[in-house]
C-alpha positions as CSV (number, residue, x, y, z in Angstrom):
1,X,-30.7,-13.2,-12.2
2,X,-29.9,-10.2,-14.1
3,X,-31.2,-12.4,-17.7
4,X,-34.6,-11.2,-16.4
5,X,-33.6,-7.2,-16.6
6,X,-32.0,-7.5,-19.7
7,X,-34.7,-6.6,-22.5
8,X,-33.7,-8.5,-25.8
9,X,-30.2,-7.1,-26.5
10,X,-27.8,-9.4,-28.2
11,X,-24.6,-10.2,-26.7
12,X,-22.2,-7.5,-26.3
13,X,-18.9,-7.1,-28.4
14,X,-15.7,-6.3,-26.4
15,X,-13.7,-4.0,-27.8
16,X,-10.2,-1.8,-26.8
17,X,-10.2,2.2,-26.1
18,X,-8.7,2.5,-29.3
19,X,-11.3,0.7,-30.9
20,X,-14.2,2.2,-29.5
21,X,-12.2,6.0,-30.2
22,X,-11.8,4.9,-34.2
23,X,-15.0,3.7,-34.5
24,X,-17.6,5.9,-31.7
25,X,-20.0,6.0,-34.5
26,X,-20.0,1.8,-35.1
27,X,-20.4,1.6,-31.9
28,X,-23.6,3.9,-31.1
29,X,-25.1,2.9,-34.3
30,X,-24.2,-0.8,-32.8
31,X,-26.2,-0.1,-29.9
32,X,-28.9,1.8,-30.8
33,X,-29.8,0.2,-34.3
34,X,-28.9,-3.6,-33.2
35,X,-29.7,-3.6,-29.3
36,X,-25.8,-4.7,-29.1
37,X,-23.3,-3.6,-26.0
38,X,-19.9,-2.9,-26.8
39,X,-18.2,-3.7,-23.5
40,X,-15.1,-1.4,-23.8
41,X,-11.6,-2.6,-22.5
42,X,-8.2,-0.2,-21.0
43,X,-5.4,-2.2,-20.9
44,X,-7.4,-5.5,-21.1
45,X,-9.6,-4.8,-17.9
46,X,-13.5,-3.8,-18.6
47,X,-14.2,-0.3,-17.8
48,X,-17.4,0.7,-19.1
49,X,-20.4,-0.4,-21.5
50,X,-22.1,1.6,-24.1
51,X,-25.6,0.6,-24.4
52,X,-28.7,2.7,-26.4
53,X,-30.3,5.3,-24.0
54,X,-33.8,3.8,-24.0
55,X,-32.3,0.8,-22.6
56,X,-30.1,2.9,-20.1
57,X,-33.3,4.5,-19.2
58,X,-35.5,1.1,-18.8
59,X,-32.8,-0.4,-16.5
60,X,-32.6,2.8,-14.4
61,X,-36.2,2.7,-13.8
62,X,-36.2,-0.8,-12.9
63,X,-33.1,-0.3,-10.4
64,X,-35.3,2.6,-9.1
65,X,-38.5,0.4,-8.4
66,X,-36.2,-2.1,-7.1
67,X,-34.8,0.3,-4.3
68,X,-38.1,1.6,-3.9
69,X,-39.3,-1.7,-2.8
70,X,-36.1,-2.8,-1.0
71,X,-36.9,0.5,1.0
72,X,-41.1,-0.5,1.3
73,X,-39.9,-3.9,2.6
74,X,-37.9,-2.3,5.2
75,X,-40.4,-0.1,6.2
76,X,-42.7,-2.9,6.7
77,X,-40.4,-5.1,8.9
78,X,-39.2,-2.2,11.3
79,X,-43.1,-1.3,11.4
80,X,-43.4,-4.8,12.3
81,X,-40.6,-5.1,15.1
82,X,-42.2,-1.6,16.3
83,X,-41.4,1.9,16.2
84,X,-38.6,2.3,19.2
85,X,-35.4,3.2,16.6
86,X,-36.8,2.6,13.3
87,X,-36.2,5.7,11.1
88,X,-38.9,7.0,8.5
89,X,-38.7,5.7,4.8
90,X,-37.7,9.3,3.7
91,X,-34.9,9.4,6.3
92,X,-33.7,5.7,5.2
93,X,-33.3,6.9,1.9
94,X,-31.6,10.2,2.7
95,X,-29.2,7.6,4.9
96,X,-28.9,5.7,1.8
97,X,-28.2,8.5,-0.4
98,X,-25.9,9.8,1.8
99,X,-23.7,6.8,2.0
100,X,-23.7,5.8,-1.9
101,X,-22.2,9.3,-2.4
């Protein structure tokens, strides 16, 4: 599913720490210029991903509006079931705020 939220970057390259640390400037022009992830490795487990900032910023909006609509559709179904325990849409997302810190 996540195919849809991915723009038109091209498959990433997985590279090492040591890699990524002799060659930081490859690697940003990699994935700003060519729309290509480096997936970056420590001790052969994937730790991290550099990708260009205006795709960063494109797939945090869309995770946003994604909440944002999780949090509608809940709003809806509590208003559905009635009002006797359901919590505000401003308090559900304080609540979930709160528990992903």
């Amino acid at each position: 599913m996540y195919i849809c939220y991915i723009n038109s970057m091209s498959e990433p390259v997985i590279a090492s720490m040591a890699e990524v640390r002799s060659h930081l400037a490859d690697v940003l022009d990699r994935a700003r210029r060519d729309e290509t992830p480096t997936i970056i490795t420590r001790r052969g487990k994937e730790e991290a991903v550099v990708i260009d900032i205006d795709e960063y910023r494109r797939l945090s909006s869309l995770a946003e509006e994604a909440e944002d609509a999780w949090l509608n559709r809940l709003a809806d179904e509590a208003e559905t079931e009635g009002l006797e325990g359901s919590v505000s849409l401003e308090e559900m997302a304080a609540i979930l705020r709160a528990h992903h810190a």
